[in-house]
C-alpha positions in Angstrom: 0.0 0.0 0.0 1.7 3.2 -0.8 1.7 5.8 1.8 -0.5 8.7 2.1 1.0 12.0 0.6 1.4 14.9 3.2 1.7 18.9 2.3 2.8 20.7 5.1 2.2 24.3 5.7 4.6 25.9 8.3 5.2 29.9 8.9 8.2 29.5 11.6 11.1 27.6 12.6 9.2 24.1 12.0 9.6 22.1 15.0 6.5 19.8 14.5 7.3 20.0 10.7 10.6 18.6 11.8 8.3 15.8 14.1 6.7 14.5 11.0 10.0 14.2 9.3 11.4 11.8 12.0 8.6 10.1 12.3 8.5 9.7 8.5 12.1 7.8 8.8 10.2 5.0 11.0 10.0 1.7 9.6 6.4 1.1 7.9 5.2 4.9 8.3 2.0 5.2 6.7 2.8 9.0 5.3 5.3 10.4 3.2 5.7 14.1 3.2 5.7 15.1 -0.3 6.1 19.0 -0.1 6.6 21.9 2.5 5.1 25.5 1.7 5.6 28.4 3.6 3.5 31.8 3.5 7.3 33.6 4.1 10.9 32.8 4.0 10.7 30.7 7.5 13.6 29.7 9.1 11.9 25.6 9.4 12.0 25.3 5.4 15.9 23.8 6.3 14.2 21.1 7.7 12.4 19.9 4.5 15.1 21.0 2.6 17.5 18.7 4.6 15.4 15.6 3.7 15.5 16.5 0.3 11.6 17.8 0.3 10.2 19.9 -2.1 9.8 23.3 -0.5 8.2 26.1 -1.9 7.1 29.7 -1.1 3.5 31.4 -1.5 3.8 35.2 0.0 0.7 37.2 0.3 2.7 40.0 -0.6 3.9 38.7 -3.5 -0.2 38.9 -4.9 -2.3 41.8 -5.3 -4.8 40.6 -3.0 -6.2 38.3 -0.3 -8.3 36.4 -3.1 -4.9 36.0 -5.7 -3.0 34.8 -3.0 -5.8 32.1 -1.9 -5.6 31.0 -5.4 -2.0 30.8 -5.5 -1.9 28.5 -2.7 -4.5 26.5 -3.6 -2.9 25.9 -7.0 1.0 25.4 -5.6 -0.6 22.7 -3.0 -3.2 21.1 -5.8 0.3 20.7 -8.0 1.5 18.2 -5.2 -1.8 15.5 -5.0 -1.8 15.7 -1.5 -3.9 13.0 0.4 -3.9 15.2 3.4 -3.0 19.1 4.1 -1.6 19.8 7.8 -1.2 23.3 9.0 1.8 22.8 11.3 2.6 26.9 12.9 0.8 28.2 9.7 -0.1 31.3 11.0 -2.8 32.3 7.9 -6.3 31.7 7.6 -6.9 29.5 4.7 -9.0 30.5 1.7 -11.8 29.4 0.3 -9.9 27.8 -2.6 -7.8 25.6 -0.5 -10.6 24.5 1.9 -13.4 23.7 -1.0 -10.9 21.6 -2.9 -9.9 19.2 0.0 -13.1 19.4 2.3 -12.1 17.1 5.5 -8.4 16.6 4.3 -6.7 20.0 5.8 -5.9 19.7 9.4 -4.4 22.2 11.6 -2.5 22.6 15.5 -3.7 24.8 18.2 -2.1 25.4 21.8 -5.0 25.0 24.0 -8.1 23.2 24.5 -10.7 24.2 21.8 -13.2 25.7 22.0 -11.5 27.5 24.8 -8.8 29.9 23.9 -9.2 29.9 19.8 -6.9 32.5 17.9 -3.2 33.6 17.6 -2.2 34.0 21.7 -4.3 30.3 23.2 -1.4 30.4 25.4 -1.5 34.0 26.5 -5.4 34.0 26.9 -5.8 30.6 29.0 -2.8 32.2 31.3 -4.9 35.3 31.6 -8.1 33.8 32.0 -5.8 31.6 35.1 -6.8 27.8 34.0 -5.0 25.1 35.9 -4.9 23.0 32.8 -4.6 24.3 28.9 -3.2 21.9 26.3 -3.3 21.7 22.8 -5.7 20.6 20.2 -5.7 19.0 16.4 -8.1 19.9 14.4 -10.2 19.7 11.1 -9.8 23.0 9.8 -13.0 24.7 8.3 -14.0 28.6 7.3 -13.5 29.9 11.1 -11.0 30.4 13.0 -10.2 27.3 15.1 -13.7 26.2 14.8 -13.2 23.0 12.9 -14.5 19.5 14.1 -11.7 18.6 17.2 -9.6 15.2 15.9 -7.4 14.8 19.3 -6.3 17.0 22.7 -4.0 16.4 25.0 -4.2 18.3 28.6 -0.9 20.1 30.1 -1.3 21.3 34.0 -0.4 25.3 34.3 2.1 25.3 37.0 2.4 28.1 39.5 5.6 29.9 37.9 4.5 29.3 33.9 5.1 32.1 32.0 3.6 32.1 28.6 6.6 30.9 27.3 7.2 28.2 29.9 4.0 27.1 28.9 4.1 27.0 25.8 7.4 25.3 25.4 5.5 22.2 26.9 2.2 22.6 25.4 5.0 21.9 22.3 6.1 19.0 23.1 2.3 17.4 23.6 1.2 19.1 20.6 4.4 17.3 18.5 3.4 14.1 19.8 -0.6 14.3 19.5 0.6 16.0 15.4 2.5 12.6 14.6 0.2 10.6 16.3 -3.2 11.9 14.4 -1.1 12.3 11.0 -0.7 8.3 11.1 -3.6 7.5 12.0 -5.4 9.4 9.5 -2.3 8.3 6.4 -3.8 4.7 7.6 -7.6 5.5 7.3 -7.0 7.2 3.7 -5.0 3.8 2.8 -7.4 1.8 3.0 
């Protein structure tokens, strides 16, 4: 059975991009990561470019508009035959292009438990709002904004001293974990 392909949209430095890869290397892994794409010149495209990936770049800015640039995407992720699209630190809403021409095959990271905390700053808000436990989340993405059907969470306990960055250094790790673990099991359901 050949394995499911994987697009993989980062913005950053890549680190669960970078999970998928290793995982990748494990005997009988059900996904191969076919392409990375990045919405700028991110610093985790070494990663992909390291395992001899296909990388590519789609800036906004590059386009004369919101709508061009949806397009663009659309058509430089449609050019790889993905199986399944995973957002993995893509900090961009996704377009109506991309979403209507992989409905249920685009999923995306989040650093707290949905529906609690949605948005750019999870981590900052559940510290504000003073949880006890936040977490991360994988979801399916859709039109909203971390509104999509949840796939998998995983709960980390705030400790007294967290700072947001504390926190979200081990809301990371989980989030790494709970990525691989949803991306196989998902490369096995679209196998069979």
């Amino acid at each position: 059975m050949a394995p499911a392909r994987i697009v993989v949209l980062i913005s950053g430095t890549g680190s669960n991009l970078a999970a998928l890869l290793a995982a990748q290397q494990e005997r009988e892994c059900p996904f191969e990561i076919v392409g990375v794409i990045a919405d700028r010149a991110a610093s985790g495209l070494a990663h992909a470019q390291s395992a001899g990936v296909p990388t590519a770049v789609v800036r906004k800015g590059d386009h004369p508009d919101r709508a061009a640039w949806d397009e663009a995407l659309a058509r430089e992720v449609a050019a790889l035959s993905p199986d399944l699209v995973v957002l993995a630190g893509f900090m961009k809403l996704i377009g109506p292009p991309l979403l209507e021409s992989r409905p249920g095959r685009i999923i995306n990271t989040h650093p707290a438990l949905l529906p609690s905390f949605p948005g750019a700053h999870g981590v900052r808000d559940a510290l504000a709002h003073g949880v006890k436990v936040s977490g991360a989340s994988v979801i399916e993405v859709d039109p909203g904004v971390d509104t999509g059907r949840i796939l998998a969470q995983r709960a980390v306990d705030v400790l007294p001293e967290d700072t947001e960055e504390t926190l979200h250094e081990r809301i990371k790790v989980v989030e790494r974990e709970m990525l691989v673990d949803v991306v196989r099991e998902l490369s096995r359901t679209l196998a069979s």
